[in-house]
N, C-alpha and C positions, 0 to 999 in steps of 0.2 A: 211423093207426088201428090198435089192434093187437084183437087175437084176442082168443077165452078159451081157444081148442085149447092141449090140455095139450101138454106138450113129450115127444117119444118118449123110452119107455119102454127098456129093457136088452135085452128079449126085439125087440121091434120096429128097433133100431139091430143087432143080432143077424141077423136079418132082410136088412136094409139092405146091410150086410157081406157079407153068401153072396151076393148080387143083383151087387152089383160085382163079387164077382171074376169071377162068371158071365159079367156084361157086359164086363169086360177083357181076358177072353181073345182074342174077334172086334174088341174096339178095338186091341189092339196091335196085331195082322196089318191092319187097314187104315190105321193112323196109320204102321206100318214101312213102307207103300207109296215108292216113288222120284220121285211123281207127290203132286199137290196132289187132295184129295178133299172133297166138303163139310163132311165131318167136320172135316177139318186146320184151316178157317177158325174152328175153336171147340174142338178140342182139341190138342193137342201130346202127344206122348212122351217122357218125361225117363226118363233111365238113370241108376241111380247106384247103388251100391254099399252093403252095408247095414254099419256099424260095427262091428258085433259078428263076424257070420257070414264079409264078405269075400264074399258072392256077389252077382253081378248082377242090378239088377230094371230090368225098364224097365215104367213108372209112367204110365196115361194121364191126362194133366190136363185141367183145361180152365181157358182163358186169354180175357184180352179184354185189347187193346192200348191203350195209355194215352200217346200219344206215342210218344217212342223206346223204351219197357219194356213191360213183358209183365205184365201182373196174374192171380197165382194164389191160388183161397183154399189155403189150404195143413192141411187137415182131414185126419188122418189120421197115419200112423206114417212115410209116407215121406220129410217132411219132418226125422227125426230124423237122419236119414243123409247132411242137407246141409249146408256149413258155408258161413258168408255170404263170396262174391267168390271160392271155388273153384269151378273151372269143371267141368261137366257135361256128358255130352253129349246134346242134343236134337233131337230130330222135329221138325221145325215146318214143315209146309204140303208136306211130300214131300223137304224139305232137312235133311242133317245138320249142326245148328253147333254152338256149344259157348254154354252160357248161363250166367250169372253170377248165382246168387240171393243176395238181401238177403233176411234173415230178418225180416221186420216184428214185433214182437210190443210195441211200445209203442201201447197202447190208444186213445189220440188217433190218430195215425199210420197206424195199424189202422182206425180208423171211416172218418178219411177215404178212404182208401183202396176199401174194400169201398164204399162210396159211387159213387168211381166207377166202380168195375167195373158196381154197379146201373144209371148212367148209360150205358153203352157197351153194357151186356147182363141187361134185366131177368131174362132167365132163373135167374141165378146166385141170385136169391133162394130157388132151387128147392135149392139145393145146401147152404145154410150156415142151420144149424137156427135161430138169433138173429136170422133177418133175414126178416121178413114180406113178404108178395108185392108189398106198396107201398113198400119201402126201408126201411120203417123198423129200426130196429137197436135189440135191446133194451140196453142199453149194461151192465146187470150180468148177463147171459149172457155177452157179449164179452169182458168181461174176465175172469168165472167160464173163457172156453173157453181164451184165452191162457194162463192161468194153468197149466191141462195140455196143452199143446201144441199147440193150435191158431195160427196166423200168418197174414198176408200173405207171398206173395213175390214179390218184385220182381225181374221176367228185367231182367238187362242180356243182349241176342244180340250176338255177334260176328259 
């Protein structure tokens, strides 16, 4: 079933943007914890380095496990900075390991995907503008958002 809610505006994803970084600041300091916190069962912290600049960011995601990988939507700039099966290193549940992402950006591969992150964690429909609070996936948004940078990534953890 889909909507007729317009889809956010420049000024409102403007908005969105100054919210996270506000909320990233107290995510990072409890996902760097040494210890597993409720947060860590739904978010993760990747660190990686930015292409251009050379400076470090560490990035709070949120993930749902999918078997042995880790599913992230990958919305945002910090996935630019990642190259697929270079290793990274990650936060995950109060442990440092190093994660391995595949960069998903073929649009089959991509649905399925976000499909089952909806399965393991409808929340995530809250997070990825193309995907309505019932799964459903507008499929020319998805590939409209691929097209500029939006992805799956798929953790391989060590």
């Amino acid at each position: 079933m889909m909507t007729t809610e317009q889809p956010p505006n420049r000024e409102q994803m403007a908005r969105m943007a100054r919210r996270m970084r506000l909320v990233n600041v107290p995510m990072r300091l409890l996902l760097g914890l040494p210890f597993p916190t409720p947060l860590s069962s739904r978010l993760m912290l990747v660190t990686h380095t930015g292409r251009k600049t050379g400076r470090r960011y560490r990035q709070p995601v949120s993930y749902v496990r999918d078997g042995d990988v880790l599913l992230t939507p990958g919305g945002g700039r910090w996935t630019d900075n990642l190259r697929d099966g270079e290793p990274v290193p990650v936060r995950l549940r109060g442990r440092q390991v190093m994660g391995r992402p595949d960069l998903v950006r073929d649009p089959d591969e991509a649905d399925r995907l976000l499909r089952r992150m909806f399965e393991r964690s409808r929340s995530v429909a809250r997070f990825i503008p193309f995907m309505e609070s019932d799964g459903t996936i507008d499929r020319s948004k998805l590939e409209t958002a691929l097209r500029f940078g939006f992805c799956v990534v798929r953790w391989r953890v060590d």
